[in-house]
ZAMARGU-4260 file (C-alpha; in steps of 0.2 Angstrom, whole numbers, plus 5000, padded with zeros to 4 digits):
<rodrens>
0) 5134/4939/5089 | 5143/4944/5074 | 5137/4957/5058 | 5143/4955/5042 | 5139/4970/5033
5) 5140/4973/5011 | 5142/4954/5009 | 5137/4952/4990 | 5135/4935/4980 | 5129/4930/4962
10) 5113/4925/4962 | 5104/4907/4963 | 5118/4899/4978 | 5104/4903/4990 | 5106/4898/5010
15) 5120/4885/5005 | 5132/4898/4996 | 5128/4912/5009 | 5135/4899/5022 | 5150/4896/5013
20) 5154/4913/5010 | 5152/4918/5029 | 5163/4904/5036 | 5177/4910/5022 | 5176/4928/5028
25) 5174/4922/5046 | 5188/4911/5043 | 5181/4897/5053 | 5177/4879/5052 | 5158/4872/5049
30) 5155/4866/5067 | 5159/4884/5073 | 5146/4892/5067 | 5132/4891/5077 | 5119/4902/5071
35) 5117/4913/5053 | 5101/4925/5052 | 5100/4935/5037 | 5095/4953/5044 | 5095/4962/5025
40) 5092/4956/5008 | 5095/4967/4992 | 5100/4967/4975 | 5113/4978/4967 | 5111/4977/4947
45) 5121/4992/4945 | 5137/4982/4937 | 5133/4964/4935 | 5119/4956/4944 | 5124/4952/4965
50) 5114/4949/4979 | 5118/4961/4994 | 5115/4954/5012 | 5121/4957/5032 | 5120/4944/5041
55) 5122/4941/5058 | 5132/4926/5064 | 5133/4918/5082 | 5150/4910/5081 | 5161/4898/5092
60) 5175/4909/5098 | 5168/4928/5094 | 5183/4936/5102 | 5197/4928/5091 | 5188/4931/5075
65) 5185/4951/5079 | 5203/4951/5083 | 5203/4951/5064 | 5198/4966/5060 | 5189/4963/5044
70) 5179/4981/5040 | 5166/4972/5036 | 5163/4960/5053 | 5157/4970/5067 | 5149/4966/5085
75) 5130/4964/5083 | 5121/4976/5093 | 5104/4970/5101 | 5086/4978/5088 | 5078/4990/5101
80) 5060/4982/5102 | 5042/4990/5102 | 5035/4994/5118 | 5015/4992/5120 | 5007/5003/5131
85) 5005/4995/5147 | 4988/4986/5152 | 4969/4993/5157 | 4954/4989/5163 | 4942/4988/5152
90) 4933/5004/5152 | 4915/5006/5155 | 4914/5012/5136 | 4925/5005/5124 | 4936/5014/5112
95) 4928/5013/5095 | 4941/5009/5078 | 4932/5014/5062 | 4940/5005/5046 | 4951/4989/5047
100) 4961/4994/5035 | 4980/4993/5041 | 4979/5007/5050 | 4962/5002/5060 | 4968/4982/5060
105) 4984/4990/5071 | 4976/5001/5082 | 4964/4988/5087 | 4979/4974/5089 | 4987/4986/5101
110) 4969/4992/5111 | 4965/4971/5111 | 4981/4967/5119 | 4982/4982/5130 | 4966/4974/5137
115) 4954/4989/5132 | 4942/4979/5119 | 4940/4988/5106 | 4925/4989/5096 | 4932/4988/5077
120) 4917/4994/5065 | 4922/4988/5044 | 4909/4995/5031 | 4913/4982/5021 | 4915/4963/5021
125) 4926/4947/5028 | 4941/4948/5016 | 4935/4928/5009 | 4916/4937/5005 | 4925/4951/4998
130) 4938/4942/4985 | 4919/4934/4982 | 4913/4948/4977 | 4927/4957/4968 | 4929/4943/4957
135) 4913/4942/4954 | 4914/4962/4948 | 4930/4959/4938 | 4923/4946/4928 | 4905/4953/4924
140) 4905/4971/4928 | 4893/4970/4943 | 4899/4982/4957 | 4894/4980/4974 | 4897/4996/4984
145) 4898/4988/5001 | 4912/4976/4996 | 4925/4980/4983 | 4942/4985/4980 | 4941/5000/4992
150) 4929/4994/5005 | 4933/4978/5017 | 4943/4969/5027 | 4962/4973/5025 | 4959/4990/5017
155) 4963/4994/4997 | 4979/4987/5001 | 4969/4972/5002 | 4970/4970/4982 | 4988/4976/4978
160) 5005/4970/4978 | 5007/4970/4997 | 5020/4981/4997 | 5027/4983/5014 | 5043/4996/5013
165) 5042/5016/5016 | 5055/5032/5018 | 5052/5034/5035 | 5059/5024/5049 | 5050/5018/5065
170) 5052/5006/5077 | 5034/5000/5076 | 5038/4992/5057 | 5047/4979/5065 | 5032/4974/5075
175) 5020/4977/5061 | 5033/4965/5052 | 5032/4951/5063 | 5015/4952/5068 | 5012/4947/5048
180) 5023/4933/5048 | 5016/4924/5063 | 4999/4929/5053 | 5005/4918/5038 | 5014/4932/5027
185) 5030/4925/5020 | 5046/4928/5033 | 5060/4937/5018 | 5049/4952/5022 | 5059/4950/5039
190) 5076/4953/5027 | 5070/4958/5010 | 5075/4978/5007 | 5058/4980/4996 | 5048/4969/5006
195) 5031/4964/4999 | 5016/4953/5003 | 5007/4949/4989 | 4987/4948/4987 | 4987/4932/4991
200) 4997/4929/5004 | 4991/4944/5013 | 4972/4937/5013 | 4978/4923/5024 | 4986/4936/5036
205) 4970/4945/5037 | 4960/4930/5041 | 4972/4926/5054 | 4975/4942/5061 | 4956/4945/5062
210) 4955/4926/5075 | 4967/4935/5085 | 4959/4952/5087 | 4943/4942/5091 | 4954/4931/5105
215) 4960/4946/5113 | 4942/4952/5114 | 4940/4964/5101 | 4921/4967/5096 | 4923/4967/5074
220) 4907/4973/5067 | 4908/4970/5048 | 4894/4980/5036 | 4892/4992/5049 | 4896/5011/5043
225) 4900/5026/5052 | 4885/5040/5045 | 4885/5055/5059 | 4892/5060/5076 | 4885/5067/5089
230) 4897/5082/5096 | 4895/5093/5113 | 4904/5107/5117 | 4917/5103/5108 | 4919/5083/5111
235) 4912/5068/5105 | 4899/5060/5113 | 4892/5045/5101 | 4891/5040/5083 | 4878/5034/5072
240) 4881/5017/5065 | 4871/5009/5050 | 4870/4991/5047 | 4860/4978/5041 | 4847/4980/5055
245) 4847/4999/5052 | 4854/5013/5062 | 4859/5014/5078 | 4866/5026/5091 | 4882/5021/5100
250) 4889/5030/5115 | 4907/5033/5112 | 4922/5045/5120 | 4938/5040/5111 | 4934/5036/5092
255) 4952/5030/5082 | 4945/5037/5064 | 4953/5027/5048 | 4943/5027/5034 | 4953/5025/5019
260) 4954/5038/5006 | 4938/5031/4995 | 4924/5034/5011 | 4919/5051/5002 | 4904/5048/5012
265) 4909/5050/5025 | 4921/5065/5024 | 4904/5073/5017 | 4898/5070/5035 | 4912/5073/5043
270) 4913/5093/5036 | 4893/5092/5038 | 4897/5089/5057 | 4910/5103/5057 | 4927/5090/5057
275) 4942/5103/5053 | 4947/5098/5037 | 4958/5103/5024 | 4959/5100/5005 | 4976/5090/5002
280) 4989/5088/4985 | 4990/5070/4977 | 4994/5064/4960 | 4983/5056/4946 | 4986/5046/4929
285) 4986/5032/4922 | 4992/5014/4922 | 5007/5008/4909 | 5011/4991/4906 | 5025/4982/4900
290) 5028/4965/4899 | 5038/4959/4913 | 5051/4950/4902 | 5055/4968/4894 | 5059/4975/4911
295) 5070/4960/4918 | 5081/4961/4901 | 5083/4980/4905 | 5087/4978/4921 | 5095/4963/4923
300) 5105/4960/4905 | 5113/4944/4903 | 5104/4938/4921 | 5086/4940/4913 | 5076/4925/4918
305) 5087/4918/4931 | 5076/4908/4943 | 5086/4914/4956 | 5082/4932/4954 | 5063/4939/4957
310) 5054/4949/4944 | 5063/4964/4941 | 5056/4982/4948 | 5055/5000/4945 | 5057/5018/4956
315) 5055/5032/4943 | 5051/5052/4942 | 5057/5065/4934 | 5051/5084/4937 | 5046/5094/4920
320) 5049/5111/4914 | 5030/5114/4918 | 5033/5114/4936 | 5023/5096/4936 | 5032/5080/4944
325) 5030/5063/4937 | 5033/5048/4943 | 5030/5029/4944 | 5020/5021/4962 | 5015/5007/4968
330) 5024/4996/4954 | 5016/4977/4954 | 5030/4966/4942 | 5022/4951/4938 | 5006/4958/4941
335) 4988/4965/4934 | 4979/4980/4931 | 4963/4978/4942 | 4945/4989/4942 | 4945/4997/4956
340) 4929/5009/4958 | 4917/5011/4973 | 4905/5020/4963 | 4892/5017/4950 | 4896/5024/4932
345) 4915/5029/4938 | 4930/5021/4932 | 4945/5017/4944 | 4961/5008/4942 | 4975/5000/4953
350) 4990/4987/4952 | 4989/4969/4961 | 5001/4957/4963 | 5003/4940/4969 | 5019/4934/4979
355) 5025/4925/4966 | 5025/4940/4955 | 5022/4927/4940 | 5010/4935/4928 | 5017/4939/4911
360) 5016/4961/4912 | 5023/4974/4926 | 5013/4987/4928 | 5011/5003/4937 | 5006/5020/4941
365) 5012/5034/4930 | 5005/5048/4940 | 5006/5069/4938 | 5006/5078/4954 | 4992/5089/4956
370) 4988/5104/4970 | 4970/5112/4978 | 4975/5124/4964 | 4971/5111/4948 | 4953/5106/4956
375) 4943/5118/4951 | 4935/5122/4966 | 4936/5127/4985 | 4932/5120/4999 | 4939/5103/5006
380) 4931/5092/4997 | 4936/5098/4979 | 4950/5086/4977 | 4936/5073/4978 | 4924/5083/4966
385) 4941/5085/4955 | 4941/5062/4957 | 4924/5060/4952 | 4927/5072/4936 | 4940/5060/4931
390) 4933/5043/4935 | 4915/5048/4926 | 4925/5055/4910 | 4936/5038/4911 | 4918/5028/4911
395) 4911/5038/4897 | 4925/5034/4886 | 4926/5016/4891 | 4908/5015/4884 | 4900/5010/4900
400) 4902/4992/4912 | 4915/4997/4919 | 4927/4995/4903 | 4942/5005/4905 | 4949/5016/4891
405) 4967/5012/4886 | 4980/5019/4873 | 4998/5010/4866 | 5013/5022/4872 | 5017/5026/4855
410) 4997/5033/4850 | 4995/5042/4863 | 5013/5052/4859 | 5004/5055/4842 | 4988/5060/4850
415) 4979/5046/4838 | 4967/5033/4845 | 4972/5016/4846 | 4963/5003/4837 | 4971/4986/4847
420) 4987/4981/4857 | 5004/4976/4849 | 5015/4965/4860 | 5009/4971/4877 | 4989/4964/4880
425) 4980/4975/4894 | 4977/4962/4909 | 4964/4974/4916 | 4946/4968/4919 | 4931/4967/4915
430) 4942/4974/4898 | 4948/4989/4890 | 4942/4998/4875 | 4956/5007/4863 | 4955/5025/4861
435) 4963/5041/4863 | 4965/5045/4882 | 4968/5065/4877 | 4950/5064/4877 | 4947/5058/4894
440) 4963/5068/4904 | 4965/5083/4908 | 4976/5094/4895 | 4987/5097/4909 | 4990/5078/4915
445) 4990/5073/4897 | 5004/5083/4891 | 5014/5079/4907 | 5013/5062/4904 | 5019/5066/4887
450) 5033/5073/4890 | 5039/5064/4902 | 5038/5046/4896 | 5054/5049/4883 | 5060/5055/4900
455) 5058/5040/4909 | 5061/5030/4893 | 5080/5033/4894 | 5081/5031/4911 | 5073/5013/4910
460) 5076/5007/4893 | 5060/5000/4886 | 5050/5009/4898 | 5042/5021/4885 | 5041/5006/4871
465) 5026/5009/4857 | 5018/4995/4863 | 5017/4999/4882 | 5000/5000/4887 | 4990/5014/4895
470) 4974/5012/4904 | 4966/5027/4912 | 4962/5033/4924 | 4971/5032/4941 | 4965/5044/4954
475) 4966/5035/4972 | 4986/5038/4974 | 4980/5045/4993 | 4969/5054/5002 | 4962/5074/4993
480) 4957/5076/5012 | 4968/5079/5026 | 4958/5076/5042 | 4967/5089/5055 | 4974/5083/5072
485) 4988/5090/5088 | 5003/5082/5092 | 4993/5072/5103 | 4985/5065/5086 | 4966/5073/5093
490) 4955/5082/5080 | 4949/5099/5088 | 4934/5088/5090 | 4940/5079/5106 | 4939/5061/5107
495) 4941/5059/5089 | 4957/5053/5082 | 4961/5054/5065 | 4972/5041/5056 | 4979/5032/5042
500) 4979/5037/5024 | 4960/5040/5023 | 4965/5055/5035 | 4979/5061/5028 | 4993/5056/5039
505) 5001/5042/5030 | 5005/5033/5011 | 5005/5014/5013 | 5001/4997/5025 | 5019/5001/5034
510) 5016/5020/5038 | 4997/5017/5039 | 4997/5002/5053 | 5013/5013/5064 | 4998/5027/5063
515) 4986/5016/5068 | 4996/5011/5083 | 5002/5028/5089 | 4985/5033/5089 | 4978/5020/5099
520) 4993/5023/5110 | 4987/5042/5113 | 4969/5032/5117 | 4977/5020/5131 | 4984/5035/5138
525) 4967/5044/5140 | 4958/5026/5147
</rodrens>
């Protein structure tokens, strides 16, 4: 097997040009190519507009063509693949996973298969009942605080662009990977260097995934939530589960905790019951939207609207005299502005995306960093106290149903209400209403914000245009709370595992479903 490395092509040839282009590097005739598998997908707009790949190419006579010595062609190396912990009898109790969420989802899939059956307990509902019901919010303004953007099947990840690439590297991603794709995601995630899912694709994984837990003998309690623990001498002996039927007492030694970073219940427990805890930094602000045809002329020039290129994409920061950093996350191109709140009279936004990526605006988080310092208070909980601040304030000025307040670029720069939008209508529902977001930030995110859109203006022409959009207020970037945890991933509290974003210990599906699975592979360990 051959690599071929830094092989770039204009875009639109697809698989047919890509062929072509190895068998003239490879130097080879049609009938001796045997196999082509694209291992890496990118795009490099830097001069021009090529698509990047490596490729790797099972050829007829591998010897001769090496003897070439092109820099580029190389012998393919076999991927190292994931080991799962080896199998178990069932134990007499089994190991409980609280929130399916990535992280949860994976931990069970990895319990399941070791043979342990896993009891996987979701606050929320089924994602098919839960799209029900956040539509159903988005369009009117009803909220249902047991099945929203934050709590269900999939996670918050569940409503959002399905984003699937991170900074770190583990050999579990490529497992995670292809466990989604023989779930029903799309297979470029295999290749793609900024892989994504998309909303809708990622529901049909879920539903999937969930069979599958469900055939390995995984016990999936949905609308049952996590509301005590019961700790002896220093280790875990049951939790307290509510449900539709009431409460119940569950016996329980090895309990893989993920509860995403919007269950501030149940940190509030958790630091009743004496969990050692500590208050986290994060990052709050706002949502800026473009329209997507803006961005793809920026980035692409005379490529813009090239059916062979996807919508166009952004990475930005920039760190301010202030001491503050600013910077863009989870971008959604072709995407909405979504209401995401999981408690009455507070306003919440995220960023959602399709797969297709075919809605008229980009949109994305423009976030300050903030520390335990900015909260106002002590304790662990004050980063959530600090939330609530913000997401009541945002409510307030929206004038109530969960409207979101929302400013034009060039307003807020002025510090002058805005009366309507110019080029760029806000996609956010149930709606916005225009006004002046200084009222509703604090000074010191506010004036961050200020000064660093001219900032990122110049780096990404069009980014800071008058018309851009604003809608406040984005606060669940991650977790306030980190859950604390050994090397062996164990709270102090033994038998508890903290995991996932919700505890702190990671910032995305990818890094929050490898968490999942190296905690559940400290739990085999201990079975």
């Amino acid at each position: 097997m051959l690599r071929i490395e830094n092989l770039k092509l204009p875009p639109g040839g697809g698989l047919p040009a890509l062929r072509a282009e190895v068998l003239h590097i490879l130097r080879i005739q049609e009938n001796a190519l045997l196999s082509l598998h694209i291992l890496r997908r990118s795009i490099d707009a830097r001069e021009g507009v090529r698509m990047v790949y490596t490729v790797e190419a099972e050829v007829a006579n591998e010897a001769a063509v090496l003897r070439r010595r092109d820099k580029h062609i190389s012998r393919g190396t076999p991927r190292p693949a994931y080991q799962p912990p080896e199998a178990v009898s069932p134990p007499e109790l089994p190991p409980v996973v609280v929130g399916a969420g990535p992280a949860g989802l994976f931990a069970a899939l990895v319990l399941a298969r070791a043979g342990a059956r896993p009891i996987l307990l979701e606050r929320g509902r089924k994602v098919e009942e839960r799209s029900a019901d956040v539509e159903r919010f988005w369009a009117t303004g009803e909220l249902d605080l047991t099945s929203n953007v934050q709590f269900g099947e999939g996670g918050a990840g569940a409503f959002s662009d399905g984003k699937l690439n991170t900074g770190t590297k583990d050999i579990r991603h490529r497992f995670i990977l292809e466990e989604l794709v023989k779930c029903g995601a799309p297979e470029e995630i295999l290749y793609d260097a900024k892989p994504h899912v998309g909303t809708d694709y990622l529901h049909i994984a879920l539903k999937n995934l969930r069979q599958e837990l469900l055939t390995l003998g995984a016990d999936i309690r949905f609308e049952h939530r996590l509301t005590d623990l019961e700790i002896r001498d220093g280790a875990l002996q049951g939790i307290t589960v509510t449900g539709p039927e009431g409460a119940d007492f569950l016996p329980c030694r090895h309990l893989i905790l993920c509860p995403g970073h919007s269950a501030r219940d149940t940190f509030e427990m958790l630091h009743r019951r004496g969990v050692p805890m500590e208050a986290k930094p994060f990052a709050v602000g706002v949502r800026i939207e473009q329209r997507q045809s803006d961005c793809d002329a920026a980035q692409y020039k005379q490529y813009a609207g090239h059916p062979g290129l996807p919508a166009s994409t952004y990475k930005l920061s920039c760190h301010l005299p202030n001491g503050r950093g600013v910077f863009s996350f989870c971008v959604c191109p072709g995407g909405e502005v979504v209401a995401a709140a999981s408690e009455e009279h507070r306003v919440v936004t995220n960023g959602m995306s399709e797969f297709a990526r075919n809605r008229e605006n980009i949109n994305g988080a423009l976030l300050v960093n903030v520390t335990p310092e900015d909260f106002g208070g002590d304790g662990p909980l004050a980063g959530i106290a600090f939330q609530r601040r913000l997401e009541s304030a945002a409510y307030q000025a929206g004038q109530g149903n969960y409207l979101a307040p929302a400013q034009r670029v060039e307003d807020f720069l002025l510090k002058r209400p805005s009366t309507g939008p110019g080029r760029v209508i806000p996609s956010y529902r149930p709606g916005v209403t225009w006004g002046n977001l200084w009222d509703c930030l604090p000074d010191f995110v506010a004036e961050s914000l200020a000064e660093a859109l001219p900032v990122l203006g110049r780096k990404l022409k069009g980014y800071d245009q008058p018309d851009a959009v604003l809608t406040a207020v984005e606060s669940r970037s991650s977790s306030p709370v980190r859950l604390l945890r050994d090397d062996a991933r164990q709270s102090p509290v033994r038998g508890l595992y903290p995991c996932g974003e919700g505890g702190g210990w990671a910032g995305g599906i990818l890094s929050a479903a490898a968490d999942g699975m190296r905690c559940a592979e400290e739990v085999c360990k201990q079975l």
